[in-house]
N, C-alpha and C positions, 0 to 999 in steps of 0.2 A: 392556400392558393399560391402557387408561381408565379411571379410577374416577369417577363422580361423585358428589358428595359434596353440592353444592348441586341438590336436586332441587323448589323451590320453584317451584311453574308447572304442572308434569308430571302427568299424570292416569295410574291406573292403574285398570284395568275399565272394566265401563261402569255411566254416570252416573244409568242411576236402573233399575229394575226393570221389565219391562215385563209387563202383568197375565197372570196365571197361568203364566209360562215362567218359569225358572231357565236363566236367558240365557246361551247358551256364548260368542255370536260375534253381534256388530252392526255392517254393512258396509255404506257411503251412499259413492257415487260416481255424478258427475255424465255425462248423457251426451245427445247429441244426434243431431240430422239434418243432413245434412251437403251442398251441391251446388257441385262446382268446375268455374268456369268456364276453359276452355284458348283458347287464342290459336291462329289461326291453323297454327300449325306443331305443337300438343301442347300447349305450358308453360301450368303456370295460371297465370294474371293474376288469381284474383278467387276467395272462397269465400263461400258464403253459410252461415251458422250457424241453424238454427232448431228448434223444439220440442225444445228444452232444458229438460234435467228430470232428476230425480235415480231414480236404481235402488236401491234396499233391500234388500239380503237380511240375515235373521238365524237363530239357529237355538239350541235348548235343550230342556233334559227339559220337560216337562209332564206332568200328573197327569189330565189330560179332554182328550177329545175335541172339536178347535176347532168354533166354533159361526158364525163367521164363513165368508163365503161369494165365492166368486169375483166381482170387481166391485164389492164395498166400499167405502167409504171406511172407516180404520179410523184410530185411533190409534196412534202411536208415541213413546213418550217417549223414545227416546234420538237424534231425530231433530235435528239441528241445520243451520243454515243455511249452504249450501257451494255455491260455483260462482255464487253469484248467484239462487240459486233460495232465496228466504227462505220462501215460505209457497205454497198449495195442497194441493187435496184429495191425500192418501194413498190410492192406489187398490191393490186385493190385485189379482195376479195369477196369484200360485202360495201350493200346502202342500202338505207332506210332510211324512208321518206314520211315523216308519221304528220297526220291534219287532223286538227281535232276544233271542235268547239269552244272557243273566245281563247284557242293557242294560236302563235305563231309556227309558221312552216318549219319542222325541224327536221336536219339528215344526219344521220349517222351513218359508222362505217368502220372496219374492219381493212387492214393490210398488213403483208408481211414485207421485212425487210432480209433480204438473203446476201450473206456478205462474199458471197460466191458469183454473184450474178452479177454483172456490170450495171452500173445506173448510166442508160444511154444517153 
């Protein structure tokens, strides 16, 4: 077994609150469009990279019912800059609102962040 002992650097949780959730889980992976050029016999020779942008999902109790609406631009504070995508609007694309039996109210949700799009 590893023990670390020097943990100077290392972040645990996440880094700030985001408005009205008690945050379970905040997940930003980068992702794109993709077109491969093949040669002659099949092999690619060539790919092209483009609309490159980041995917958002997170998810936590909440106490109201989200007031935000499909198409958005919204805020995220625990959003940080990954893959080359530093800044653009944060756009909603999903929520889930799950109620269940001796759970608290929980919402999740889905945005993209497009570093083409101005954040208004």
């Amino acid at each position: 077994m590893t023990v670390l002992v020097n943990l100077d650097g290392f972040d645990m949780g996440l880094s700030a609150d985001e408005t009205g959730l008690n945050m379970e889980s905040f997940e930003q992976k980068t992702a794109k469009k993709e077109i491969e050029v093949p040669n002659r016999v099949g092999n690619t020779r060539g790919v092209a990279l483009y609309d490159i942008h980041l995917e958002v999902t997170w998810s936590g109790e909440t106490v109201a019912d989200p007031t935000d609406e499909i198409g958005d631009i919204i805020t995220l504070l625990n959003l940080v800059a990954l893959g080359g995508v530093e800044s653009g609007a944060v756009i909603l694309y999903e929520l889930t609102l799950t109620l269940g039996r001796e759970a608290m109210r929980k919402l999740s949700g889905m945005a993209k962040q497009f570093p083409g799009i101005p954040a208004v």
